[in-house]
C-alpha positions in Angstrom: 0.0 0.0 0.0 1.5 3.4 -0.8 1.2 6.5 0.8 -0.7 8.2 -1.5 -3.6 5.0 -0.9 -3.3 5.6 2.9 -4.3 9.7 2.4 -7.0 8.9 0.0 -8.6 6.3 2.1 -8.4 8.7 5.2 -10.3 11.4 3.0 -12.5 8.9 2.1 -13.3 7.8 5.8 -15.9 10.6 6.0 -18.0 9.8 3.7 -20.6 6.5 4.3 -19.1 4.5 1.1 -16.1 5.1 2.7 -16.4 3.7 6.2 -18.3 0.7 4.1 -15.6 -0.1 2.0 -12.7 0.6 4.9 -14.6 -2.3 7.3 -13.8 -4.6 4.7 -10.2 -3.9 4.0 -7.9 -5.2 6.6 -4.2 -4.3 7.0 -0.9 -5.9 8.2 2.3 -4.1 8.6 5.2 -6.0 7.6 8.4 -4.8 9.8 10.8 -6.9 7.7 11.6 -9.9 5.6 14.4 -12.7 6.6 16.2 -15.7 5.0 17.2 -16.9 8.2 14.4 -17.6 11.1 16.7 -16.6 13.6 17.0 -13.0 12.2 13.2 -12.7 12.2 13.1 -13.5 15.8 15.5 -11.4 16.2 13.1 -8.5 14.9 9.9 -9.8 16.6 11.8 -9.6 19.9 13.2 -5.9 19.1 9.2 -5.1 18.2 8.4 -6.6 21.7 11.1 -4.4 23.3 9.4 -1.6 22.1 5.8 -2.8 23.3 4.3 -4.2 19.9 3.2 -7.2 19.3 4.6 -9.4 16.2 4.1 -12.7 14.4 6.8 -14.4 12.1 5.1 -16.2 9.1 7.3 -18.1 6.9 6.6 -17.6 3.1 7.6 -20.3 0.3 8.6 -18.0 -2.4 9.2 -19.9 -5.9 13.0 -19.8 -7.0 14.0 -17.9 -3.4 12.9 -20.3 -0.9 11.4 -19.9 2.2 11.4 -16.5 4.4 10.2 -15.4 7.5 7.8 -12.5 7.5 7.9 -10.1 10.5 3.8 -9.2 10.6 2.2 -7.0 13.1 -2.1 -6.4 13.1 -4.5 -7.1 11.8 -5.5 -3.7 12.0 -8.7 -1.9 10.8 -8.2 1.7 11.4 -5.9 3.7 9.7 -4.9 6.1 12.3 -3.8 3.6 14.4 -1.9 2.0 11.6 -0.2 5.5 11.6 0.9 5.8 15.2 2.3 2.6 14.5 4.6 3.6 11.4 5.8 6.7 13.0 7.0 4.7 16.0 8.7 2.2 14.2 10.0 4.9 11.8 11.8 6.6 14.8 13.4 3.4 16.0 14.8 3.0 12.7 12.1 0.1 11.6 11.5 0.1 8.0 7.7 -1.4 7.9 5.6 -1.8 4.8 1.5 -1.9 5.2 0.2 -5.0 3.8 -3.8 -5.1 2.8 -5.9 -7.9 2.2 -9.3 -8.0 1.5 -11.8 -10.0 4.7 -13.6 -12.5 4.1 
């Protein structure tokens, strides 16, 4: 999800097809990417450190093998989502938001 999505989905939060369409979207953020599942605990333990709660998900790519996904959420609200980037941003986290639609 880029940036620009994240502004236009908090403009569109006022609106009633907005908040309908928001409820359905869940996000993830993704607070790094490992080859080795020691170095994704190693990031889920510095997320804990700083009070967040973290899940590592291994991921079979084709022609890279497997690695370990550092996920936080699911989250539903973007402001929140927010607070969380700018505090991971400060600790030097790089994080990427990950959406998926519910079911």
């Amino acid at each position: 999800v880029t940036e620009k999505e994240i502004r236009e989905r908090l403009r569109q939060k006022g609106s009633p097809a907005g908040q309908q369409e928001a409820s359905k979207d869940v996000y993830f953020i993704q607070a790094g990417s490992f080859q080795n599942p020691a170095d994704a605990d190693n990031q889920k333990a510095r997320l804990a450190i700083l009070g967040f709660e973290s899940s590592v998900e291994p991921a079979n790519l084709p022609d890279k093998g497997t690695w370990y996904r550092v996920r936080m959420g699911p989250y539903a609200k973007l402001e929140e989502i927010n607070k969380v980037r700018q505090v991971l941003a400060q600790s030097g986290i790089d994080a990427n938001l990950i959406k998926v639609k519910d079911q």
